[in-house]
MARVEX-539432 format. One record per atom (N, C-alpha, C): atom name; residue number from 1; residue in three letters; y, x, z. Coordinates in steps of 0.2 Angstrom, whole numbers, plus 5000, padded with zeros to 4 digits. Example, Ala and Ser with C-alpha at 12.3 -4.5 7.8 and 13.67 -1.06 7.14 Angstrom:
+------+-----+-----+------+------+------+
| atom |   n | res |   c2 |   c1 |   c3 |
+------+-----+-----+------+------+------+
|    N |   1 | ALA | 4972 | 5066 | 5039 |
|   CA |   1 | ALA | 4978 | 5062 | 5039 |
|    C |   1 | ALA | 4984 | 5066 | 5039 |
|    N |   2 | SER | 4989 | 5064 | 5035 |
|   CA |   2 | SER | 4995 | 5068 | 5036 |
|    C |   2 | SER | 5000 | 5064 | 5039 |
+------+-----+-----+------+------+------+
END
This chain:
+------+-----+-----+------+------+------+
| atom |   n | res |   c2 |   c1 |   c3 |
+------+-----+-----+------+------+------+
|    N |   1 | UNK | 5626 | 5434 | 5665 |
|   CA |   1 | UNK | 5620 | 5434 | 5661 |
|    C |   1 | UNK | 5622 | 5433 | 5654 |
|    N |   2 | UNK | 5626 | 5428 | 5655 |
|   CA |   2 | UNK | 5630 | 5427 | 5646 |
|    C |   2 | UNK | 5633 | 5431 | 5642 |
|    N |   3 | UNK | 5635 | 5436 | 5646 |
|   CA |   3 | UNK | 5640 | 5440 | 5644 |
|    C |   3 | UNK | 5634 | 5446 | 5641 |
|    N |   4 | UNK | 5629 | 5447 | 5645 |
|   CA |   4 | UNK | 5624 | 5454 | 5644 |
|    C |   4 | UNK | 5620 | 5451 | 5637 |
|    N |   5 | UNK | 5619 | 5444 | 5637 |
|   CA |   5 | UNK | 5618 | 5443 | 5632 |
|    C |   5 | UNK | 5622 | 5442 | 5624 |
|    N |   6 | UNK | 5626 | 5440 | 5624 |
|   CA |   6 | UNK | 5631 | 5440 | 5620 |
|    C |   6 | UNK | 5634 | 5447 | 5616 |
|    N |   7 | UNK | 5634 | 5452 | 5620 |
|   CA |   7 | UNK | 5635 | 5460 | 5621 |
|    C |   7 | UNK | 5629 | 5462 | 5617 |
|    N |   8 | UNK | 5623 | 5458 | 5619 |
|   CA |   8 | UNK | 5616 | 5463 | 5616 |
|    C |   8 | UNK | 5617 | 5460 | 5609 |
|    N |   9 | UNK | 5620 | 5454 | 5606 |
|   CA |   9 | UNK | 5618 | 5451 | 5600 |
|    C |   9 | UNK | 5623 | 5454 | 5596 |
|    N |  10 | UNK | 5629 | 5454 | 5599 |
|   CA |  10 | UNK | 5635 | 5457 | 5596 |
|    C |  10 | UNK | 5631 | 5465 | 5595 |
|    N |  11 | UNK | 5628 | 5471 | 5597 |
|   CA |  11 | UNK | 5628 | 5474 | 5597 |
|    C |  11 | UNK | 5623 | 5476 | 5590 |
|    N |  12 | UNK | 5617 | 5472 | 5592 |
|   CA |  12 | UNK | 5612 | 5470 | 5586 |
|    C |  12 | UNK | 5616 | 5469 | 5581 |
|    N |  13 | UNK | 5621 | 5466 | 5580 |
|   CA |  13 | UNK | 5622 | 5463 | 5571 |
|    C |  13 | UNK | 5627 | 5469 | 5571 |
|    N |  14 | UNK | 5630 | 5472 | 5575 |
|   CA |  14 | UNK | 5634 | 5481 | 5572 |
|    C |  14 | UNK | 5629 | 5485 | 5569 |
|    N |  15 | UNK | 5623 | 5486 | 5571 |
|   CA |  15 | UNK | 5619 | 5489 | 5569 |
|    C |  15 | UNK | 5616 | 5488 | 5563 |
|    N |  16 | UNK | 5615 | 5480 | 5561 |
|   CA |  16 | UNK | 5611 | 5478 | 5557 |
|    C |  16 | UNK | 5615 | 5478 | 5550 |
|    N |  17 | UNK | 5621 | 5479 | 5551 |
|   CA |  17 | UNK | 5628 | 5478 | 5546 |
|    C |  17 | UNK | 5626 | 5481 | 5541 |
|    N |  18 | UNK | 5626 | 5488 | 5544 |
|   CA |  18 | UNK | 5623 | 5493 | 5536 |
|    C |  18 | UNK | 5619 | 5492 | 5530 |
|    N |  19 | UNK | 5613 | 5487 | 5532 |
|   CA |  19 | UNK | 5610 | 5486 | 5528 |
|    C |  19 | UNK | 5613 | 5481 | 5525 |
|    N |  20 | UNK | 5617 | 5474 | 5525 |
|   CA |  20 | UNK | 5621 | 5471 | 5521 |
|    C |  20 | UNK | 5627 | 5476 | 5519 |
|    N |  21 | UNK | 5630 | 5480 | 5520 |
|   CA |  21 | UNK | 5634 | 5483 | 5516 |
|    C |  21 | UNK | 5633 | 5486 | 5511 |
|    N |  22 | UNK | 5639 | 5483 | 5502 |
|   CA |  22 | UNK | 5634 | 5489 | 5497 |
|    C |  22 | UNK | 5638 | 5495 | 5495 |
|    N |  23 | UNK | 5636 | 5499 | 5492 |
|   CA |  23 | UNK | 5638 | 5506 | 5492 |
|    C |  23 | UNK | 5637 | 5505 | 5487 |
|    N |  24 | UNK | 5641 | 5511 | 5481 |
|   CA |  24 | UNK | 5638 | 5515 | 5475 |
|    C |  24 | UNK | 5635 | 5520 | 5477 |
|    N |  25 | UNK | 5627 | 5520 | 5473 |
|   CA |  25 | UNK | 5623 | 5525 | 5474 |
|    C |  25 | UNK | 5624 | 5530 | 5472 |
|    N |  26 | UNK | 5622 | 5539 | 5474 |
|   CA |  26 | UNK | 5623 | 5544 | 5468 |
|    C |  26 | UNK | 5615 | 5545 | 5468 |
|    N |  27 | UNK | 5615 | 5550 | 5464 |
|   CA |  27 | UNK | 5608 | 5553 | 5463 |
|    C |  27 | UNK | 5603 | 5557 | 5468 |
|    N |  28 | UNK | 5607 | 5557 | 5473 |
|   CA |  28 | UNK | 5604 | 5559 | 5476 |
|    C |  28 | UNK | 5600 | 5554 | 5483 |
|    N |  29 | UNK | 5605 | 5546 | 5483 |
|   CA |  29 | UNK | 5601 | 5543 | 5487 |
|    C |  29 | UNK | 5598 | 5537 | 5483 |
|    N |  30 | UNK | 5595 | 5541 | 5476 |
|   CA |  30 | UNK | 5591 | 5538 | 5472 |
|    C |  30 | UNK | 5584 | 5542 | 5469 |
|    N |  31 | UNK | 5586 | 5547 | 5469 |
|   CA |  31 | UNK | 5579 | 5553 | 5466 |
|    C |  31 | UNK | 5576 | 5554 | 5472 |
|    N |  32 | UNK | 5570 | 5556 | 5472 |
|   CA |  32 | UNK | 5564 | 5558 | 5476 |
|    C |  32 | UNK | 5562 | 5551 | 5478 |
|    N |  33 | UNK | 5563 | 5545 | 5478 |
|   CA |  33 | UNK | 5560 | 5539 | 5480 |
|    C |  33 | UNK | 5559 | 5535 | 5475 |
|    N |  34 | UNK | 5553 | 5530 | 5477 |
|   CA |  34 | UNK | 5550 | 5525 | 5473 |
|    C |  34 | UNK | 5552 | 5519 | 5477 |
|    N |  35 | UNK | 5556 | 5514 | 5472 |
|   CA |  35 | UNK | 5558 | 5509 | 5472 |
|    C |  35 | UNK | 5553 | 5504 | 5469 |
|    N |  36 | UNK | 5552 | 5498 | 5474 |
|   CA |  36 | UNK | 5548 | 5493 | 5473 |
|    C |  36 | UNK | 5552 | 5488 | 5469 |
|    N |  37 | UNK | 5549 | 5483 | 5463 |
|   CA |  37 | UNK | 5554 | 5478 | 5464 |
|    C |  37 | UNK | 5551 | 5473 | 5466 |
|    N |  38 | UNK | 5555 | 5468 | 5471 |
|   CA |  38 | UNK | 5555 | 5464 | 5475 |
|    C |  38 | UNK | 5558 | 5456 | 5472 |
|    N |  39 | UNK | 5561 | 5457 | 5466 |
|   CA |  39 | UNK | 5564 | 5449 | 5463 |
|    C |  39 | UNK | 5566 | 5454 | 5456 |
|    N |  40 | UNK | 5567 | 5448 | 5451 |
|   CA |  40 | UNK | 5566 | 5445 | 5445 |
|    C |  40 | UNK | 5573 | 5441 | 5446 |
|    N |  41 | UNK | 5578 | 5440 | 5445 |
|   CA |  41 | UNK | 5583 | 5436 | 5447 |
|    C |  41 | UNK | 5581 | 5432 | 5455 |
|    N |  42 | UNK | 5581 | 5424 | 5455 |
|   CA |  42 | UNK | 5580 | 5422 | 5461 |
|    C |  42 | UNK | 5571 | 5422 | 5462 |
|    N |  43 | UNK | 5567 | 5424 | 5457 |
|   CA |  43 | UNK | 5561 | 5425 | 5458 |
|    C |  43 | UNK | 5556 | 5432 | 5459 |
|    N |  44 | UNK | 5551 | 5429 | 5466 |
|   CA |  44 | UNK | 5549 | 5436 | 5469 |
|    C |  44 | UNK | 5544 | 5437 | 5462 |
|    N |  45 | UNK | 5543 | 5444 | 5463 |
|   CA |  45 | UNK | 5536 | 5446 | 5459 |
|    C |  45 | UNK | 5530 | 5443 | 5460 |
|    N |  46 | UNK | 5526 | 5445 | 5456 |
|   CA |  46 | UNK | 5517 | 5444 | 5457 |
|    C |  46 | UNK | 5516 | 5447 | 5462 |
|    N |  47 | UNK | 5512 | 5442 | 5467 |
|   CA |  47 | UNK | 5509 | 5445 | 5471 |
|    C |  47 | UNK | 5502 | 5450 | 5468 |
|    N |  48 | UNK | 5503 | 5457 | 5473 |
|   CA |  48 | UNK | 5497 | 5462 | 5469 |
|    C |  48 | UNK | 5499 | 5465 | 5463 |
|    N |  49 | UNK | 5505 | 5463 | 5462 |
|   CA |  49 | UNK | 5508 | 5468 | 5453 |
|    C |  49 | UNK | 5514 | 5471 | 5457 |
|    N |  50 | UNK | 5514 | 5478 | 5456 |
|   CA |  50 | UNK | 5518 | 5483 | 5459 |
|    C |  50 | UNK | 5521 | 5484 | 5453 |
|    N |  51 | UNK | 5527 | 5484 | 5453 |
|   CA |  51 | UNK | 5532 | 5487 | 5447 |
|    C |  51 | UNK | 5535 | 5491 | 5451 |
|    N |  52 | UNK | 5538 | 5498 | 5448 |
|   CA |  52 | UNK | 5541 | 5502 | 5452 |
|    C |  52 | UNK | 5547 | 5506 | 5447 |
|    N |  53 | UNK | 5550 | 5510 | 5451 |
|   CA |  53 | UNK | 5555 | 5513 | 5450 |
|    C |  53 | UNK | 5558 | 5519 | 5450 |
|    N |  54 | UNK | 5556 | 5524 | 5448 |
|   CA |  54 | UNK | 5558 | 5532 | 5451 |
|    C |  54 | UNK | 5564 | 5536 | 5446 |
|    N |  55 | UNK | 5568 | 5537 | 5449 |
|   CA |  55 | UNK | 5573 | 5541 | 5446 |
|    C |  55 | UNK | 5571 | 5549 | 5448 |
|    N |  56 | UNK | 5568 | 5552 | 5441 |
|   CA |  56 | UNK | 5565 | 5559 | 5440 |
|    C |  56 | UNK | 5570 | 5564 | 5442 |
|    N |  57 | UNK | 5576 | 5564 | 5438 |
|   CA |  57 | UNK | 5582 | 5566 | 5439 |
|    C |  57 | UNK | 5588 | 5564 | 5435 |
|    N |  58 | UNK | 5593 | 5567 | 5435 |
|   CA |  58 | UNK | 5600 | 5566 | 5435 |
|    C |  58 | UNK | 5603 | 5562 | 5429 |
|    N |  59 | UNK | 5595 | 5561 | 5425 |
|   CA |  59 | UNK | 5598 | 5558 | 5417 |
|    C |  59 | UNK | 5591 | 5554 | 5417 |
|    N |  60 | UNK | 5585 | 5557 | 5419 |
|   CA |  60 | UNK | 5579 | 5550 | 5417 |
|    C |  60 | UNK | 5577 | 5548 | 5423 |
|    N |  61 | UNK | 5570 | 5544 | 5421 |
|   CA |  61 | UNK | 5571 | 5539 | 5428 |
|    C |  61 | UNK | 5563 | 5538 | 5424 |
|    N |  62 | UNK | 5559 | 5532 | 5427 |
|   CA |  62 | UNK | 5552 | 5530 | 5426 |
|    C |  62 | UNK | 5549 | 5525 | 5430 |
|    N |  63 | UNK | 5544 | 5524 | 5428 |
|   CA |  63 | UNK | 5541 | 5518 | 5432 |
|    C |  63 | UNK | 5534 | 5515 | 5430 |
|    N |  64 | UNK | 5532 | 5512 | 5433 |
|   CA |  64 | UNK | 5526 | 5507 | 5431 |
|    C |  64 | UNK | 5527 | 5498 | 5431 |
|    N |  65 | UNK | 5528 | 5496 | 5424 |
|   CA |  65 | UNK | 5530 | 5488 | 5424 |
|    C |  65 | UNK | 5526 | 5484 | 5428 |
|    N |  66 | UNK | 5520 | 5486 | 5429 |
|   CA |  66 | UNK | 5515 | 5479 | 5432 |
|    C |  66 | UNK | 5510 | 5481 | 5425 |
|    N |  67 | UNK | 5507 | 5482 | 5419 |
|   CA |  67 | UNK | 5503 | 5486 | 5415 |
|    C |  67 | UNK | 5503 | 5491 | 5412 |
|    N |  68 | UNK | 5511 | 5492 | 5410 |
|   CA |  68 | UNK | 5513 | 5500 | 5409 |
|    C |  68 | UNK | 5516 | 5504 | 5410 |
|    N |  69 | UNK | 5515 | 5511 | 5409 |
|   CA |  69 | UNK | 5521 | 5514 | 5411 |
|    C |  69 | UNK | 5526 | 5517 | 5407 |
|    N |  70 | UNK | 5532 | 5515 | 5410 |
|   CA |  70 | UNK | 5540 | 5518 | 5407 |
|    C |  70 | UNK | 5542 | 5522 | 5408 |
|    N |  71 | UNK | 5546 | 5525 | 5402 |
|   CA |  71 | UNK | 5552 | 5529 | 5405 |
|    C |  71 | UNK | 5558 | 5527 | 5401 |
|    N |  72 | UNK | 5563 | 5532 | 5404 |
|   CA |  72 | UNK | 5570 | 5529 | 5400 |
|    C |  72 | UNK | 5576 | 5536 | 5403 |
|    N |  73 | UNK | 5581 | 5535 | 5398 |
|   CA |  73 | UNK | 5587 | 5538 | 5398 |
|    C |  73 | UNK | 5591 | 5535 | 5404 |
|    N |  74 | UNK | 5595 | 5536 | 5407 |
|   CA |  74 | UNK | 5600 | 5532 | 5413 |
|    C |  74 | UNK | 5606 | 5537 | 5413 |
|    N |  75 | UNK | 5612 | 5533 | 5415 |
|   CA |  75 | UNK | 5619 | 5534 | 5416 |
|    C |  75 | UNK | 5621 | 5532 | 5422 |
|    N |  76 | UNK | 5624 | 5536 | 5427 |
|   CA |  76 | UNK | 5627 | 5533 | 5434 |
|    C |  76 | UNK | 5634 | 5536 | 5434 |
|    N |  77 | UNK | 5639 | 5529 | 5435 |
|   CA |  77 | UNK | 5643 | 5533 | 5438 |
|    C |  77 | UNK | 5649 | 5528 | 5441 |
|    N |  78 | UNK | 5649 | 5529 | 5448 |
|   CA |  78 | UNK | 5651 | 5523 | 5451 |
|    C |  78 | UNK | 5645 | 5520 | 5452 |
|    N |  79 | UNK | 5648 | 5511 | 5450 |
|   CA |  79 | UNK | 5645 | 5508 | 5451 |
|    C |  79 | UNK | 5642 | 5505 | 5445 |
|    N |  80 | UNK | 5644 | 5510 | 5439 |
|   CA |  80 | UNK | 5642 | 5508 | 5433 |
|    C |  80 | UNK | 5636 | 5512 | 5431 |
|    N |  81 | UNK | 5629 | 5508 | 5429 |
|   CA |  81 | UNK | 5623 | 5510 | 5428 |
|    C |  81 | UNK | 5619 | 5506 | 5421 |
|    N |  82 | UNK | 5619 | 5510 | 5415 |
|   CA |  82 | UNK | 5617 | 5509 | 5409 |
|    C |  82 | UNK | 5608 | 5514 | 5408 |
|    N |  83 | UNK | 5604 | 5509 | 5405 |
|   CA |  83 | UNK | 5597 | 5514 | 5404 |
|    C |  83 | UNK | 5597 | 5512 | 5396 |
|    N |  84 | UNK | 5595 | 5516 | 5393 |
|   CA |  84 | UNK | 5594 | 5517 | 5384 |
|    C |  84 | UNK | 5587 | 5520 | 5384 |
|    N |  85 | UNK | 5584 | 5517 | 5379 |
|   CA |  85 | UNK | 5580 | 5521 | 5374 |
|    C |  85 | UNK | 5572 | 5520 | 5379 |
|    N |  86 | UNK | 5572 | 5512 | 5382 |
|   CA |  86 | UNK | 5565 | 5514 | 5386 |
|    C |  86 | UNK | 5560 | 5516 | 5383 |
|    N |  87 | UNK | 5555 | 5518 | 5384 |
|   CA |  87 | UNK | 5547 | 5519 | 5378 |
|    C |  87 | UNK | 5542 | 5516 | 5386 |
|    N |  88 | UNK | 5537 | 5515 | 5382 |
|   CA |  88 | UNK | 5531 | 5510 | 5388 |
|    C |  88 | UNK | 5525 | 5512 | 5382 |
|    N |  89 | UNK | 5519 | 5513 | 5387 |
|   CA |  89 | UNK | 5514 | 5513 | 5386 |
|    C |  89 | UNK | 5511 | 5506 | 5382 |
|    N |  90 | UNK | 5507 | 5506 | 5379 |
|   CA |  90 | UNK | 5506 | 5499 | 5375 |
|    C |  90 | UNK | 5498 | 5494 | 5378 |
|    N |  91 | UNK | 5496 | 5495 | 5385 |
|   CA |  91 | UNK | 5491 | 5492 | 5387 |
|    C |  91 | UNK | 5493 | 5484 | 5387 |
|    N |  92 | UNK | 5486 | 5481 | 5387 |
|   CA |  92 | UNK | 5487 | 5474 | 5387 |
|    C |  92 | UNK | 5484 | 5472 | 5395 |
|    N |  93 | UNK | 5489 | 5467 | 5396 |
|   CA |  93 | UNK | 5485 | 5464 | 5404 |
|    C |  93 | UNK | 5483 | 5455 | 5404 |
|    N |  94 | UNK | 5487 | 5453 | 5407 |
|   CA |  94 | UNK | 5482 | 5444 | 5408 |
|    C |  94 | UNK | 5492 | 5442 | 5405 |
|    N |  95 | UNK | 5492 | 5437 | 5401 |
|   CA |  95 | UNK | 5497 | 5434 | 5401 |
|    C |  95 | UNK | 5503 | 5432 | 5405 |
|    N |  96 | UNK | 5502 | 5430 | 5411 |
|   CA |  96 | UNK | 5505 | 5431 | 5416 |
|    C |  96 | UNK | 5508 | 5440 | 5419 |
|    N |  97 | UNK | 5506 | 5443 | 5419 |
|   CA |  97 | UNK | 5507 | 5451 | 5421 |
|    C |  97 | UNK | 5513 | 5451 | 5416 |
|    N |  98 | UNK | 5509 | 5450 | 5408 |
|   CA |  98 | UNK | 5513 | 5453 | 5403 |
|    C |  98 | UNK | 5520 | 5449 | 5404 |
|    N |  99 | UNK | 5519 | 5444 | 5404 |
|   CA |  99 | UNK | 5528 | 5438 | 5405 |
|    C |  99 | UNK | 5533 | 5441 | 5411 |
|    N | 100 | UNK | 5529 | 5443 | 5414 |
|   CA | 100 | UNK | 5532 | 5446 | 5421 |
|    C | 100 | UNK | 5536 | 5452 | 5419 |
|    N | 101 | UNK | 5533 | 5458 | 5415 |
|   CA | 101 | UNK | 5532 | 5465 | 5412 |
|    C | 101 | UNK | 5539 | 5463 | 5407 |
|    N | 102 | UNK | 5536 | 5457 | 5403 |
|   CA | 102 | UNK | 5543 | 5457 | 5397 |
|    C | 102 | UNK | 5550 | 5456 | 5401 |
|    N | 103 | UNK | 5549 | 5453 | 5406 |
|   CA | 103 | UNK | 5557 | 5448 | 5407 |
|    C | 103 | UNK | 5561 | 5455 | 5412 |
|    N | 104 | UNK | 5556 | 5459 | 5416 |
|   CA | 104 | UNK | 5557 | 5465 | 5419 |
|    C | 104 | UNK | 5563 | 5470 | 5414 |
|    N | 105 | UNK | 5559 | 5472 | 5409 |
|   CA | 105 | UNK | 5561 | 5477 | 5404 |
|    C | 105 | UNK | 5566 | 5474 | 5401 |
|    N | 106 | UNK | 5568 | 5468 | 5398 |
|   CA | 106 | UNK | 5572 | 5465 | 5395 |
|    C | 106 | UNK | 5578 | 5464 | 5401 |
|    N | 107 | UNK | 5578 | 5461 | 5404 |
|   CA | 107 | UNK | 5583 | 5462 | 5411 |
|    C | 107 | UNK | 5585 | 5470 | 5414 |
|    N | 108 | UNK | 5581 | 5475 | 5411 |
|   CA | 108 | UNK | 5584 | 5482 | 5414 |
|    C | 108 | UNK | 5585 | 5484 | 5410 |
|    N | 109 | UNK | 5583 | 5482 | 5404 |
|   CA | 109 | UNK | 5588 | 5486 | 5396 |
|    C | 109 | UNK | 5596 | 5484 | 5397 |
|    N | 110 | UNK | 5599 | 5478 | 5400 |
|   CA | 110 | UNK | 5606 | 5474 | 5399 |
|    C | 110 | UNK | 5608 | 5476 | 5406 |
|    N | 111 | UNK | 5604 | 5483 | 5408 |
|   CA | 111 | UNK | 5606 | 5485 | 5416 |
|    C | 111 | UNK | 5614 | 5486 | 5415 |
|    N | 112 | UNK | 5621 | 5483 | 5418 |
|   CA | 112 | UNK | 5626 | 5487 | 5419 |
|    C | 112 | UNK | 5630 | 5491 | 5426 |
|    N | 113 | UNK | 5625 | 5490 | 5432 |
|   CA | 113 | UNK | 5629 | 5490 | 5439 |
|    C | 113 | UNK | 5623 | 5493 | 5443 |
|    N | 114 | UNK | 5624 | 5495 | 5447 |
|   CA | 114 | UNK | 5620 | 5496 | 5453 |
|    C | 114 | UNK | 5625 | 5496 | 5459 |
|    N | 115 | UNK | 5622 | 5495 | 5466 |
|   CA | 115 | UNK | 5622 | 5493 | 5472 |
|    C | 115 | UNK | 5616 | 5495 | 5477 |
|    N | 116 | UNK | 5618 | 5499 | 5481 |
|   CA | 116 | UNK | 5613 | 5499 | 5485 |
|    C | 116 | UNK | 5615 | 5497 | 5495 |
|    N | 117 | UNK | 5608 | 5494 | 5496 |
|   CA | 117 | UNK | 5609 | 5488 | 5501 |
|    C | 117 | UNK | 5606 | 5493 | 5507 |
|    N | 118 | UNK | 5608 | 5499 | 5510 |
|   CA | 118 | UNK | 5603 | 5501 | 5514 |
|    C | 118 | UNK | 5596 | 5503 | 5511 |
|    N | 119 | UNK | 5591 | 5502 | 5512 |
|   CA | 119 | UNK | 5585 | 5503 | 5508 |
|    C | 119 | UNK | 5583 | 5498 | 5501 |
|    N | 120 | UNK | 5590 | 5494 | 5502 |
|   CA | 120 | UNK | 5586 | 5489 | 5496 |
|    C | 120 | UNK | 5593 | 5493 | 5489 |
|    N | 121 | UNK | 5590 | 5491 | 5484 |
|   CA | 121 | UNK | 5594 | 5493 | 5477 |
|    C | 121 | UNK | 5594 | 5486 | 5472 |
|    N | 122 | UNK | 5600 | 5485 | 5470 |
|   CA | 122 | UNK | 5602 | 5479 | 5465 |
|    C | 122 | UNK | 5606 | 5482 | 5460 |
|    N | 123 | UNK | 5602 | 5480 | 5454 |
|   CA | 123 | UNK | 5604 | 5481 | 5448 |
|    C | 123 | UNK | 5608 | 5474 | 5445 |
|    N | 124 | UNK | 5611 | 5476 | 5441 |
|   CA | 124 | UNK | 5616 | 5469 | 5440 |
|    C | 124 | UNK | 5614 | 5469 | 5431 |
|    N | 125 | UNK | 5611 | 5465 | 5428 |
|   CA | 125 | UNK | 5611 | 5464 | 5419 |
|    C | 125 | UNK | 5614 | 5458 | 5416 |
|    N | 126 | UNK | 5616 | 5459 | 5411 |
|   CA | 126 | UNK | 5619 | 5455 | 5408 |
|    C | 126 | UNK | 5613 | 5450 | 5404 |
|    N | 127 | UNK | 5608 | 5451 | 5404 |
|   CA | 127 | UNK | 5603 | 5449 | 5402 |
|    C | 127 | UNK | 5599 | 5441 | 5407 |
|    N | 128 | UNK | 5592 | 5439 | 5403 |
|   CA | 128 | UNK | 5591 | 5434 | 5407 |
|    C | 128 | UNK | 5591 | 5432 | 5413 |
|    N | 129 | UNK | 5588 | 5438 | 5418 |
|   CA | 129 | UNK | 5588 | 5434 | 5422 |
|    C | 129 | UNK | 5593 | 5439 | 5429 |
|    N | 130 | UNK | 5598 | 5441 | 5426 |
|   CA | 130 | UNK | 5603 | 5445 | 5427 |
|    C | 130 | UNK | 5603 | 5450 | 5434 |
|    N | 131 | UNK | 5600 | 5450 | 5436 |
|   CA | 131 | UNK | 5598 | 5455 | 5445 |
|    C | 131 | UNK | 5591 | 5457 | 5443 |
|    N | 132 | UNK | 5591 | 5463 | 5448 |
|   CA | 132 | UNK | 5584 | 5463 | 5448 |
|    C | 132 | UNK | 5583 | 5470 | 5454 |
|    N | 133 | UNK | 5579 | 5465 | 5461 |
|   CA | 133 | UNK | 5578 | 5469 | 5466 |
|    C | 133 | UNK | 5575 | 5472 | 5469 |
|    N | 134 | UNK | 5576 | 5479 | 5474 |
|   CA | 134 | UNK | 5569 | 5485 | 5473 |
|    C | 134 | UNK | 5572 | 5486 | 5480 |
|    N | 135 | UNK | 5565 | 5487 | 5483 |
|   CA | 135 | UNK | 5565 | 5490 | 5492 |
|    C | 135 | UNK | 5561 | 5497 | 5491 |
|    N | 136 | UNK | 5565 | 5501 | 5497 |
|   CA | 136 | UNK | 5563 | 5507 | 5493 |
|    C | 136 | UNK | 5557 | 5507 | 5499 |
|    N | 137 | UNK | 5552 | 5512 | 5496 |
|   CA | 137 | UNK | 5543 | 5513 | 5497 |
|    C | 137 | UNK | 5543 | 5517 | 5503 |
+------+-----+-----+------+------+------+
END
């Protein structure tokens, strides 16, 4: 019985590996999908405030910060990923949304890395709150 059980546990954490292992992304297991993001450095999002992430194609990319909507330049290659020349929408939301919204865009301007975790994706910035983490939808 110990054995059958040990076998089953062992076999669970082969299978679950994947998604702890990280990869450099290409374009293609990044476009056509919307990317949640899920943390802010060690801190999750607002709850009920969806920021999102869509890579359009090969050079731009887009999104919804939590008030407005983004887009931007992007560079992949490897593991090395740089975004320039955001533009955003200019609506106003509650104080908290916007705080949330600034530290988002400031943290994905200083984007230098990417990683992808199975369905999850990590950006690495040189910026405040230097990660910033997305589950894909």
């Amino acid at each position: 019985m110990l054995k059958i059980i040990l076998s089953s546990i062992l076999f669970v954490s082969l299978i679950s590996c994947d998604s702890f292992t990280a990869k450099n992304p290409t374009d293609k297991d990044l476009m056509g999908k919307t990317w949640v993001l899920t943390n802010i450095g060690n801190r999750p999002t607002q709850k009920g405030v969806e920021v999102t992430l869509v890579f359009d194609n090969e050079t731009e990319l887009s999104g919804f910060a939590g008030c407005n909507y983004y887009n931007s330049d992007y560079s992949l290659s490897g593991e090395n990923f740089s975004v320039w020349g955001i533009t955003s929408s200019t609506d106003s939301c509650s104080e908290t949304i916007m705080d949330q919204e600034a530290n988002f865009i400031i943290t994905f301007e200083g984007a230098e890395s990417i990683k992808l975790y199975g369905d999850n994706l990590v950006i690495n910035s040189n910026e405040i709150y230097r990660k910033l983490k997305f589950s894909k939808r």
